[in-house]
C-alpha positions as CSV (number, residue, x, y, z in Angstrom):
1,X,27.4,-58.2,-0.1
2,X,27.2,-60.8,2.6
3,X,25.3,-60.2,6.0
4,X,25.8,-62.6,9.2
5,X,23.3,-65.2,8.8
6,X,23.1,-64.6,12.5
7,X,22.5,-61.9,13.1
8,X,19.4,-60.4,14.5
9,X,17.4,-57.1,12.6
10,X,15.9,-54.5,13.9
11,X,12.9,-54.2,11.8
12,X,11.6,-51.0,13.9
13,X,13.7,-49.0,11.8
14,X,11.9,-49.8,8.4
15,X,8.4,-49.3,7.7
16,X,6.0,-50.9,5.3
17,X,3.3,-49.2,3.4
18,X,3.6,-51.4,0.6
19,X,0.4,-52.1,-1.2
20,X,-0.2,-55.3,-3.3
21,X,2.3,-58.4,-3.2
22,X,4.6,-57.8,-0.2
23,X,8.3,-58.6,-0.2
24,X,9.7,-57.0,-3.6
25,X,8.4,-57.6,-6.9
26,X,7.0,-53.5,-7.3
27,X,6.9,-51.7,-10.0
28,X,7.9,-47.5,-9.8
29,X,5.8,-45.3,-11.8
30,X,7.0,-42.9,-14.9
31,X,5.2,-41.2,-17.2
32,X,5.9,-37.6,-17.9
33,X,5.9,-36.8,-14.2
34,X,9.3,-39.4,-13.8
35,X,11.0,-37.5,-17.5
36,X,11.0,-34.5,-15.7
37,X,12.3,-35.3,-12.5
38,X,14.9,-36.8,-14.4
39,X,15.8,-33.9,-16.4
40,X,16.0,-32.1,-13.3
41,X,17.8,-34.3,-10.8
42,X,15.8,-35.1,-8.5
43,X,17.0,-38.8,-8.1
44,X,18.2,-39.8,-4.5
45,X,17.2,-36.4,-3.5
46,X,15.9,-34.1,-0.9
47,X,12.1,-33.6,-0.4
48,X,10.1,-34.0,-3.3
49,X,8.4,-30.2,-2.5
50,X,11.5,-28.6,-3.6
51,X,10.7,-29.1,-7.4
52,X,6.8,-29.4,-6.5
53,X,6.5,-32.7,-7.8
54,X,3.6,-34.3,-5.8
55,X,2.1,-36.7,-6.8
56,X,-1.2,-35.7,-6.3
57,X,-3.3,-37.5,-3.5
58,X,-1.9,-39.4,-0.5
59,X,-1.8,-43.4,-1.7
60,X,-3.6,-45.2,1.4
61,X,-1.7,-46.8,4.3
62,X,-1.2,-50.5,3.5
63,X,-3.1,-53.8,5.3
64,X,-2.3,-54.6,8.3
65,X,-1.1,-57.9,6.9
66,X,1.2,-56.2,4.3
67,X,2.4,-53.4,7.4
68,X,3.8,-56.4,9.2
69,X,5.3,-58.1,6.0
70,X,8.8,-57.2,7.1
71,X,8.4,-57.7,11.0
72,X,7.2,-61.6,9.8
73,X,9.8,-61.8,7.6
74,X,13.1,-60.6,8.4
75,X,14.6,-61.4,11.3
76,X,17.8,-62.6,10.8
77,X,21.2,-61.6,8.7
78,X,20.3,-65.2,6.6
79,X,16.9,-63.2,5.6
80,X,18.6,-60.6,4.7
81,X,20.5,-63.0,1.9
82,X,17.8,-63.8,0.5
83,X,15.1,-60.8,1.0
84,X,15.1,-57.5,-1.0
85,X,13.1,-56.1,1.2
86,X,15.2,-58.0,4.1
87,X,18.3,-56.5,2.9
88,X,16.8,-52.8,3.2
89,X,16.4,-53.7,7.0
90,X,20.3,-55.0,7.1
91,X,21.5,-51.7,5.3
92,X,19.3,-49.5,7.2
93,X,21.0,-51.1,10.9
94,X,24.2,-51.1,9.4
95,X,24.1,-47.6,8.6
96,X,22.6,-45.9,11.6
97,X,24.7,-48.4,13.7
98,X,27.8,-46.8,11.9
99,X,26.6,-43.3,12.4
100,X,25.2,-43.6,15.6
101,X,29.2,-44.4,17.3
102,X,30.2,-42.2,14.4
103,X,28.7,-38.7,15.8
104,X,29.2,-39.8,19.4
105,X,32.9,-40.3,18.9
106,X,32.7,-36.3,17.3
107,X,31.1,-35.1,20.2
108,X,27.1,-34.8,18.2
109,X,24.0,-37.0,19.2
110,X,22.3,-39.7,16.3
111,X,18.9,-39.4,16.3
112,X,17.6,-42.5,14.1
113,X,15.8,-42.3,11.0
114,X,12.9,-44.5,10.0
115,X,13.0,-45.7,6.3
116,X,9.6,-46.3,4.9
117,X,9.3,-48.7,2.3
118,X,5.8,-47.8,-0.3
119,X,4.6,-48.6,-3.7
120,X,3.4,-45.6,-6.1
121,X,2.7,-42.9,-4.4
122,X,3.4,-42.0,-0.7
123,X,2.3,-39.1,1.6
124,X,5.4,-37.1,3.9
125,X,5.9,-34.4,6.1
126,X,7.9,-33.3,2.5
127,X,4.2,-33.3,0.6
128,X,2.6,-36.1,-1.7
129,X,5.5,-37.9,-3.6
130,X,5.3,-40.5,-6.6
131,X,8.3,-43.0,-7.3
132,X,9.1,-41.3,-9.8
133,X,11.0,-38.7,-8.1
134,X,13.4,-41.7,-6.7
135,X,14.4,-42.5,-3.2
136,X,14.6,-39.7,-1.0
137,X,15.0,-38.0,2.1
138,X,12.1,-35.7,3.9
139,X,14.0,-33.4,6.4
140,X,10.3,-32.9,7.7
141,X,9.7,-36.2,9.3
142,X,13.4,-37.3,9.2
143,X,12.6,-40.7,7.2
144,X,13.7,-42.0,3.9
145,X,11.4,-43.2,1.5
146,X,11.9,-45.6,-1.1
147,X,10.3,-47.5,-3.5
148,X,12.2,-51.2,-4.3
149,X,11.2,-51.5,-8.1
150,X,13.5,-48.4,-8.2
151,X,16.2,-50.9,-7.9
152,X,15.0,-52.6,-11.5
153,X,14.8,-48.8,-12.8
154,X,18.5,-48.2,-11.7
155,X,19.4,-51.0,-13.8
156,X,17.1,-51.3,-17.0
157,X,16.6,-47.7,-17.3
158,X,19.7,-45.7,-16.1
159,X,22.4,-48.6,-16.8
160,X,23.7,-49.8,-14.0
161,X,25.2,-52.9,-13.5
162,X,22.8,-54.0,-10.5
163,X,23.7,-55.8,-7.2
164,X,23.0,-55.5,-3.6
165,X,25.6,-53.5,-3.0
166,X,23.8,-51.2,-5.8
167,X,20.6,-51.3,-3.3
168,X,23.3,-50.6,-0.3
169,X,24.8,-47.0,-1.7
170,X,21.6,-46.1,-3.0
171,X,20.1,-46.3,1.3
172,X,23.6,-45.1,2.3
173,X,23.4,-42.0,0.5
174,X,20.1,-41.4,1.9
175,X,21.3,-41.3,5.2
176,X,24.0,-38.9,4.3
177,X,21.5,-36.4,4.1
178,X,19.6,-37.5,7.8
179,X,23.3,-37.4,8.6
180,X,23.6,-33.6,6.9
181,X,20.5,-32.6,8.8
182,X,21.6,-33.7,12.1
183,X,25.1,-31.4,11.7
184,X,23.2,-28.9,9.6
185,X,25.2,-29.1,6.3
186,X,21.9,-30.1,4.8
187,X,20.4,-26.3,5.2
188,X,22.8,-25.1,3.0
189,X,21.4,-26.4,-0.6
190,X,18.1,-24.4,0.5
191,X,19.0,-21.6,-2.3
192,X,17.8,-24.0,-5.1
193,X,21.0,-22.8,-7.2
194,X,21.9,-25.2,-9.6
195,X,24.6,-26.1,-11.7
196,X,28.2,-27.4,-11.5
197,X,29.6,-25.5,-8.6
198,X,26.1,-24.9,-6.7
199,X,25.6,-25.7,-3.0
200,X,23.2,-28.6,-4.1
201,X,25.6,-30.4,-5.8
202,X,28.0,-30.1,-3.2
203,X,25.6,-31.3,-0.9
204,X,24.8,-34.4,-3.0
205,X,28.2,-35.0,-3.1
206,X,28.8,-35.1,0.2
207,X,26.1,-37.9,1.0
208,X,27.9,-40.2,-1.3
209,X,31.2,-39.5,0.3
210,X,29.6,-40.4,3.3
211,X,28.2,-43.5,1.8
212,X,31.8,-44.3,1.1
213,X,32.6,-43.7,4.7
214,X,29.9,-46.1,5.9
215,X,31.0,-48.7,3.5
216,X,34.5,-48.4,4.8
217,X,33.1,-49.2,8.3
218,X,30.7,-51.8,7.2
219,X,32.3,-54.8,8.4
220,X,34.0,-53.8,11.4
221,X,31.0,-52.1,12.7
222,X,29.5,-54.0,16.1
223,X,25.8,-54.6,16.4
224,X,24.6,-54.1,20.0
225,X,22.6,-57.7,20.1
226,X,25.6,-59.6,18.9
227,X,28.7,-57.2,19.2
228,X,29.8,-58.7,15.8
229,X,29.2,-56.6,12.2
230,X,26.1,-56.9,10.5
231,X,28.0,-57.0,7.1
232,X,30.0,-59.9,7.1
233,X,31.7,-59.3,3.8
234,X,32.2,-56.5,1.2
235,X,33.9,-57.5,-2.5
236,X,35.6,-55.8,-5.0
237,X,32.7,-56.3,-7.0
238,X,30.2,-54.9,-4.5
239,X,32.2,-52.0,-4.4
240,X,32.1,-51.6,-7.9
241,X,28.5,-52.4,-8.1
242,X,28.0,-49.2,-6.2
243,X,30.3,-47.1,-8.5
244,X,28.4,-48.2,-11.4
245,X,25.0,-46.8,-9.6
246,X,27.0,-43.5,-8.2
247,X,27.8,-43.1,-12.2
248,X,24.7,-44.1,-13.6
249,X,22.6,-41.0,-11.8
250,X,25.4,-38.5,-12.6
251,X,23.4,-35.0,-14.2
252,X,25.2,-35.6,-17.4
253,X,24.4,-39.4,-17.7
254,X,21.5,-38.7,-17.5
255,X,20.3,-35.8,-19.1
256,X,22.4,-37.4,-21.8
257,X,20.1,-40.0,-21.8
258,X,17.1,-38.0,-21.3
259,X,17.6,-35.1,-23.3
260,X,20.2,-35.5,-25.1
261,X,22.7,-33.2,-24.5
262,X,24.6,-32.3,-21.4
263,X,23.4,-29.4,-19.2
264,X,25.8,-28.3,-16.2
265,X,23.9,-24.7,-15.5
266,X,21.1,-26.8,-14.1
267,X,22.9,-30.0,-12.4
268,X,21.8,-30.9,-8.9
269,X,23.6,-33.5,-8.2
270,X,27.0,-33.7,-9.8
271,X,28.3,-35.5,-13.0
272,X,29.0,-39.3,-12.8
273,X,32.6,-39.0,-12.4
274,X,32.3,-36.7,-9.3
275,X,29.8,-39.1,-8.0
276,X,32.5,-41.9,-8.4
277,X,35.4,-40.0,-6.8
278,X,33.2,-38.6,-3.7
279,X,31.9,-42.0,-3.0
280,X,35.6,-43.6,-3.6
281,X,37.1,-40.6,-1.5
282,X,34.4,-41.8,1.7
283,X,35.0,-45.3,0.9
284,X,38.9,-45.6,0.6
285,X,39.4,-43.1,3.6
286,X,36.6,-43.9,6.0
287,X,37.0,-40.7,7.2
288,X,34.5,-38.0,7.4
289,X,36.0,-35.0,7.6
290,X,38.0,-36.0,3.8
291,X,33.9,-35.6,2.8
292,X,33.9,-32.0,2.9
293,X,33.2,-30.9,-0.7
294,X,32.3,-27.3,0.0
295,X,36.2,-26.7,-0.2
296,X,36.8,-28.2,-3.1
């Protein structure tokens, strides 16, 4: 994954309330708290109050220093090269630049979506979370929160083969569901049904079909302070970079992993090879309306 060493970022769209060293290097928490989020799904997910997994008190607001970390730092499409934290920033303006022509050219209004990047423990509109639960999206506040050693986790733990691109469908999916709020699909996995055929997993499924989508538009997709894309270049490899993370948080992967046997009445998410073809159906297409999964 290649961004335009050029090209300017928008850093406005990401906040930092990392603590400690700033610009990557973090470290998620586990424990029991993480096993059971696991077993449950909850990984890329909605809201961490919907399976009322806090994580007890709100961690504090960063330094000022560390709050301005990524304002300092990333500026340009060559930080974004060589940042983690940089990239984030490039992904996040990709994607709501995508999105943003996206719902205008269907007739809806993009409101943008802050991400905010903390280590440990973070406080939303969504409740007190942990980084155990995984990167998420609070319909509350309308932000996505993310931990970076997640990235590590995705790898080491849940066997994925890693990558930027690996970081990229991970933020992408995220902003499927801002994107499923804004239309209103997202209200539709409030039942809390689970399993196989439940609104949930349709709903997951959807957000990586529109990750797909974005990633089809990535690099013909104008900035506004350059008019050229953001993303410069997308391999084959990227591309299957992502797969390998859409497959490596499928239910059954892992509650194969985690529990050992395969569980579809309580899936929340969809099995790896759904998560492959939705993401590949988005991403060979780049076409939204192939990303409606409630009619399969």
């Amino acid at each position: 994954m290649q961004f335009d060493d050029d090209a300017d970022l928008d850093t406005s769209q990401v906040q930092d309330r990392r603590s400690g060293i700033p610009g990557g290097g973090l470290t998620v928490g586990g424990g029991i708290v993480g096993l059971i989020a696991l077993a449950l799904g909850l990984i890329f997910g909605v809201g961490p109050q919907e399976l009322g997994l806090g994580g007890g008190a709100p961690a504090p607001h960063a330094s000022a220093s560390t709050e301005a970390e990524v304002a300092r730092s990333c500026r340009t499409g060559k930080d974004a090269n060589t940042r983690q934290d940089c990239r984030i920033v490039g992904i996040v303006n990709s994607a709501q630049s995508f999105w943003s022509g996206e719902l205008t050219r269907r007739s809806g209004t993009y409101t943008p979506a802050s991400t905010v990047l903390f280590t440990g423990r973070v406080s939303t509109a969504c409740g007190p979370a942990t980084s155990a639960v995984g990167p998420f999206y609070c319909p509350g506040d309308r932000k996505v929160y993310l931990d970076l050693g997640f990235f590590d986790e995705l790898r080491t733990k849940f066997g994925a083969s890693g990558g930027p691109f690996a970081q990229a469908y991970v933020v992408a999916h995220e902003y499927g569901h801002h994107v499923q709020n804004l239309t209103g699909t997202l209200s539709r996995a409030q039942d809390r049904l689970t399993g196989a055929g439940s609104n949930s997993v349709k709903v997951e499924l959807q957000a990586d079909c529109y990750a797909g989508v974005w990633a089809h538009h990535a690099t013909t997709t104008p900035e506004k302070s350059t008019g050229r894309p953001l993303v410069k270049q997308l391999t084959k490899a990227d591309i299957d970079d992502g797969l390998s993370a859409a497959a490596a948080v499928g239910d059954d992967r892992i509650q194969e992993r985690f529990q050992g046997k395969v569980t579809p009445e309580s899936w929340t998410h969809g099995s790896a090879a759904q998560r492959r073809q939705w993401f590949t159906t988005g991403y060979t297409t780049g076409d939204t309306t192939r990303c409606d999964t409630f009619k399969e």
